[in-house]
C-alpha positions as CSV (number, residue, x, y, z in Angstrom):
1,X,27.4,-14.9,-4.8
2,X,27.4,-11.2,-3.8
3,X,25.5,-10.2,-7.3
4,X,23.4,-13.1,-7.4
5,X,22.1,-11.9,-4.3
6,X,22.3,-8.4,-4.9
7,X,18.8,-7.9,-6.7
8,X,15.8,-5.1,-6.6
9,X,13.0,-5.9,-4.4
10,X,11.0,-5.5,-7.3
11,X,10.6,-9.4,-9.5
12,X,14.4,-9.4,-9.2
13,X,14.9,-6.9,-11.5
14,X,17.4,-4.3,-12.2
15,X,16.0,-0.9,-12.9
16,X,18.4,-1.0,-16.4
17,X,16.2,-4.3,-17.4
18,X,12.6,-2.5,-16.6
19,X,13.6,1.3,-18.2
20,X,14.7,-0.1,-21.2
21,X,11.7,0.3,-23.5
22,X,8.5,0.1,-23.8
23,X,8.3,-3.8,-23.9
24,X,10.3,-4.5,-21.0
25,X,8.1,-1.6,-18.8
26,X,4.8,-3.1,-20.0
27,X,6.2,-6.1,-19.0
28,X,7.0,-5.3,-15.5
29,X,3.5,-3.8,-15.3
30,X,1.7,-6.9,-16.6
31,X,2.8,-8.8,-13.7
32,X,0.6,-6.9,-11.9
33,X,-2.5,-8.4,-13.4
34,X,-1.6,-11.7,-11.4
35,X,-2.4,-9.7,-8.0
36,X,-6.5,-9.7,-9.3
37,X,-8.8,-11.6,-7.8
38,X,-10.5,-14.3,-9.1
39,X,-13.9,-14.6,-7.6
40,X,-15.2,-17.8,-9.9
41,X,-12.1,-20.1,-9.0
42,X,-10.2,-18.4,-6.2
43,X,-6.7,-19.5,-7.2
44,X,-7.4,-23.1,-7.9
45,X,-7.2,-23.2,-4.1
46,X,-9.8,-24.8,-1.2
47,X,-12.1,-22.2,-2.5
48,X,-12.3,-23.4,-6.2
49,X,-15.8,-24.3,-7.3
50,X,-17.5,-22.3,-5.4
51,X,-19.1,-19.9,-7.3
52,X,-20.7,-17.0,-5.5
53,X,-24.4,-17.9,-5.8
54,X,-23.3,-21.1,-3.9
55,X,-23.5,-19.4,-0.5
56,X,-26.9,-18.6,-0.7
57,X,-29.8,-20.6,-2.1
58,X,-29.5,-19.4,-5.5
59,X,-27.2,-22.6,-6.8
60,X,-25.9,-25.9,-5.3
61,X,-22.7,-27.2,-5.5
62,X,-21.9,-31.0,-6.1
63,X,-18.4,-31.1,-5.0
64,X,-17.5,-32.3,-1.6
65,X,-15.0,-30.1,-1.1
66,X,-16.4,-26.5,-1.9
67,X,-16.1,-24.1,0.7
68,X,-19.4,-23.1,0.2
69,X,-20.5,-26.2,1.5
70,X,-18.7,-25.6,4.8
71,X,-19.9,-22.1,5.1
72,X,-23.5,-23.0,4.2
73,X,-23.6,-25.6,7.2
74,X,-22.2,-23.1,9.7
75,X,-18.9,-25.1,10.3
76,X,-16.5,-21.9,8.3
77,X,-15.3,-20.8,12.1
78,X,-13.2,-24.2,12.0
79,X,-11.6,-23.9,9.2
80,X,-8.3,-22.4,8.6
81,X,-8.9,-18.3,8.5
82,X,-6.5,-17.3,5.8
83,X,-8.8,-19.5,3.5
84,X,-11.9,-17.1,4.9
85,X,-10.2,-13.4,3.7
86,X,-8.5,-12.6,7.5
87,X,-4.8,-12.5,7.6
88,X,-2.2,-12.0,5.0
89,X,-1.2,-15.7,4.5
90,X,-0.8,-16.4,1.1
91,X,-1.3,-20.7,2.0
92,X,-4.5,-20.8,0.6
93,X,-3.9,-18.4,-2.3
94,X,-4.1,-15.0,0.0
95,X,-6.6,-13.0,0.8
96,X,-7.8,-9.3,-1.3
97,X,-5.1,-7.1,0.8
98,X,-2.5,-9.8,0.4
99,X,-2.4,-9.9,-3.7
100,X,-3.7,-5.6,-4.0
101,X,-0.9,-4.3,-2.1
102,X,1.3,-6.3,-3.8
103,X,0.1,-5.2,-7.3
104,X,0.3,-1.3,-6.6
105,X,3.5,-1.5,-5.3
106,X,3.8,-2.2,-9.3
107,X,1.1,0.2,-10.6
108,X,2.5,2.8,-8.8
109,X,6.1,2.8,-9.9
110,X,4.9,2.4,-13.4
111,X,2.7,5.5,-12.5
112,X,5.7,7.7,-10.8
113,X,8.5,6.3,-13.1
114,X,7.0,6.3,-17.1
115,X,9.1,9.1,-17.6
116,X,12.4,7.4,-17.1
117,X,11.6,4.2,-19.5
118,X,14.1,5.1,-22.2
119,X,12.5,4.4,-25.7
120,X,8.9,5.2,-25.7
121,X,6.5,7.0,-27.7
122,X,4.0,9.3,-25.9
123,X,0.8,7.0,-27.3
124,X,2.8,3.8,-25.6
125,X,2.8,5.7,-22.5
126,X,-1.0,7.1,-22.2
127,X,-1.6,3.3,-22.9
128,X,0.5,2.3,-20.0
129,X,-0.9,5.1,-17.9
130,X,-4.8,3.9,-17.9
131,X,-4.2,0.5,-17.6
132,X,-2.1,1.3,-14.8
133,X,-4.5,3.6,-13.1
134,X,-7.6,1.1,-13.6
135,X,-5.5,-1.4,-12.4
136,X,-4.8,1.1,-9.0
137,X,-8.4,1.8,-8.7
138,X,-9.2,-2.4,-9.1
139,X,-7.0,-3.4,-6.7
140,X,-7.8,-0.6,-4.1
141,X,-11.6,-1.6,-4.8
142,X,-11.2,-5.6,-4.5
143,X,-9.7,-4.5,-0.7
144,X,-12.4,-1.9,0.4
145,X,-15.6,-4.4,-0.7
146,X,-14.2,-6.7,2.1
147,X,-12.4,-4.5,4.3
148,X,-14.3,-1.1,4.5
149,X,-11.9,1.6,5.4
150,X,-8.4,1.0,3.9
151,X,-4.8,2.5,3.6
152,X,-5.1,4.2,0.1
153,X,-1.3,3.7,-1.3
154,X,-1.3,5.5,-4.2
155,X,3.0,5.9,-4.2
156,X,5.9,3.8,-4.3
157,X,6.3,2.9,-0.6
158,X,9.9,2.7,0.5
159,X,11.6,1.1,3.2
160,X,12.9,3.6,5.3
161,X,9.4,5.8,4.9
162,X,7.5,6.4,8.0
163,X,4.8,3.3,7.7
164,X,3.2,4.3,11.0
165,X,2.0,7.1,8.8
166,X,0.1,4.5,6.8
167,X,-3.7,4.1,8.5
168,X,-6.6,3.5,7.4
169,X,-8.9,6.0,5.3
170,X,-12.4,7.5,6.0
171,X,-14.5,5.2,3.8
172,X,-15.6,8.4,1.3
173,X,-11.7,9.6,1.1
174,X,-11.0,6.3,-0.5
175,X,-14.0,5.9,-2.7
176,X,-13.1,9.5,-4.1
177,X,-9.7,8.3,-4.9
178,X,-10.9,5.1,-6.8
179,X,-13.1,7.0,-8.4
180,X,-10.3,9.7,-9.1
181,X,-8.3,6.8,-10.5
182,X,-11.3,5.4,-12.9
183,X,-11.8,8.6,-14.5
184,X,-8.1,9.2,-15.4
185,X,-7.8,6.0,-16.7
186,X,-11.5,6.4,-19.0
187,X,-9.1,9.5,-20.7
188,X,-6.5,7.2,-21.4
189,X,-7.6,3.5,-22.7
190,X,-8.9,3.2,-25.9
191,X,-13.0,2.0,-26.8
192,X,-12.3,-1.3,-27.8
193,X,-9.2,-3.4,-28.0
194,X,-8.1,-6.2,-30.4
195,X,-8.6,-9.8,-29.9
196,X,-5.3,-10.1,-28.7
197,X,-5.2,-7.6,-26.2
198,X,-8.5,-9.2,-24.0
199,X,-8.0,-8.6,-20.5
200,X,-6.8,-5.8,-21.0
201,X,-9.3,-2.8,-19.5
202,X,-11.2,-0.4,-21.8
203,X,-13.3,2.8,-21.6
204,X,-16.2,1.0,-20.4
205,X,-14.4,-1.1,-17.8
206,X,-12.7,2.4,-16.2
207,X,-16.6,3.3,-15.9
208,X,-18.3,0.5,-14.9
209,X,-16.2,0.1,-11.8
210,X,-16.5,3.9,-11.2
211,X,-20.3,3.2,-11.1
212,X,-20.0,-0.3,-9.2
213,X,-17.9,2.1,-6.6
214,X,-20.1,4.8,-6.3
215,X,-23.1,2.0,-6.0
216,X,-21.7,0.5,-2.9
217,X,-21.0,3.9,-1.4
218,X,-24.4,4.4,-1.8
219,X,-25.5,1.8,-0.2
220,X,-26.6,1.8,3.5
C-alpha cells in the first residue's frame, strides 16, 4: 500500500520512468498539449458549439443549449461562473489559468531537466526544447488574453518555495517574456513537419503568436 501510494506529483510517475529516453521524456511533455485551450468546442462541455462569432452578430447558433445563447440574452450572471472563465474549477472543463498552470508545471521541468533524460541525441533535444518553449509562451498567452496581468512561472515550482513571492506581473514584463519564449522556440522547431507530426508547432507558429502578442500589447 505504502508504494502504491508513494508516487511523484507529476502524472504518477517516477523520475527513473520520465529520464529514461527520449521517448518516455517526449512523452511526459506531450501531456502537456491537453492543458490548450480549445476555443471552437471548449472541452465538449456547456460551452461546446459556441463558436466565437456567436456572441456577437456575426453567426447564429441553432442549439438550445449554447452558451452563447445565454450570454447574448443577458442572462450569463446566472449561470454557474466556472463555466464563464472565473475561478479554477475544473466542473465545466476549467477555465485558461486552470489548464496553463497546469501545463508549465510540465514545460518547465522538461525545460530545466533535458539534460538529465539519459539516452538522447542533441537534435532530439533542440526538438524537445522549442516545442516546449512555444508551448510556455502559449499557455502563458491563453491566461494574459483573459486575465491581463499574470504570474509568469517560467520554473518548476516546488512545494516548500515561498508562493507568496508569486504575484502578478506588469502587463509589458510578461509580454516580453512570451515573446522571449517565441523567439527561442522559432531557433529550435523545424519549417515544416511531417503529416504525422500535425499539431505539433513550427517556425511560423513560434512567430505568429509572437506577432498576435505584440498586436494585443499594442492595442489600447
Amino acid at each position: 500500500c505504502e508504494k502504491f501510494l508513494d508516487k511523484s506529483p507529476d502524472m504518477g510517475l517516477s523520475e527513473d520512468d520520465v529520464y529514461k529516453n527520449y521517448e518516455t521524456f517526449r512523452g511526459y511533455m506531450d501531456k502537456s498539449y491537453d492543458y490548450l485551450d480549445q476555443i471552437y468546442k471548449y472541452h465538449g462541455t456547456n460551452n461546446g458549439r459556441s463558436h466565437p462569432g456567436t456572441f456577437s452578430d456575426e453567426l447564429g447558433c441553432i442549439y438550445n443549449s449554447a452558451e452563447s445563447r445565454t450570454i447574448n440574452s443577458g442572462n450569463w450572471l446566472s449561470q454557474d461562473i466556472t463555466g464563464y472563465e472565473i475561478g479554477i474549477n475544473s466542473a465545466n472543463g476549467g477555465t485558461s489559468i486552470y489548464h496553463s498552470y497546469q501545463g508549465l508545471r510540465i514545460v518547465n521541468r522538461v525545460i530545466q531537466d533535458i539534460e538529465r533524460v539519459v539516452t538522447i541525441t542533441e537534435e532530439q533535444k533542440g526538438e524537445l526544447l522549442g516545442q516546449a518553449y512555444f508551448l510556455r509562451a502559449f499557455m502563458h498567452f491563453l491566461s494574459l488574453r483573459v486575465y491581463g496581468p499574470i504570474p509568469i512561472i517560467d520554473y518548476v515550482v516546488a512545494t516548500d518555495d515561498d508562493w507568496s513571492a508569486i504575484v502578478r506581473k506588469p502587463y509589458d514584463y510578461c509580454v516580453e517574456a512570451i515573446v522571449k519564449d517565441c523567439e527561442d522556440a522559432y531557433a529550435l522547431l523545424p519549417t515544416k513537419r511531417a503529416t504525422t507530426e500535425y499539431g505539433r508547432p513550427i517556425k511560423a507558429a513560434a512567430y505568429a503568436l509572437r506577432a498576435r502578442v505584440l498586436l494585443y500589447a499594442a492595442s489600447p
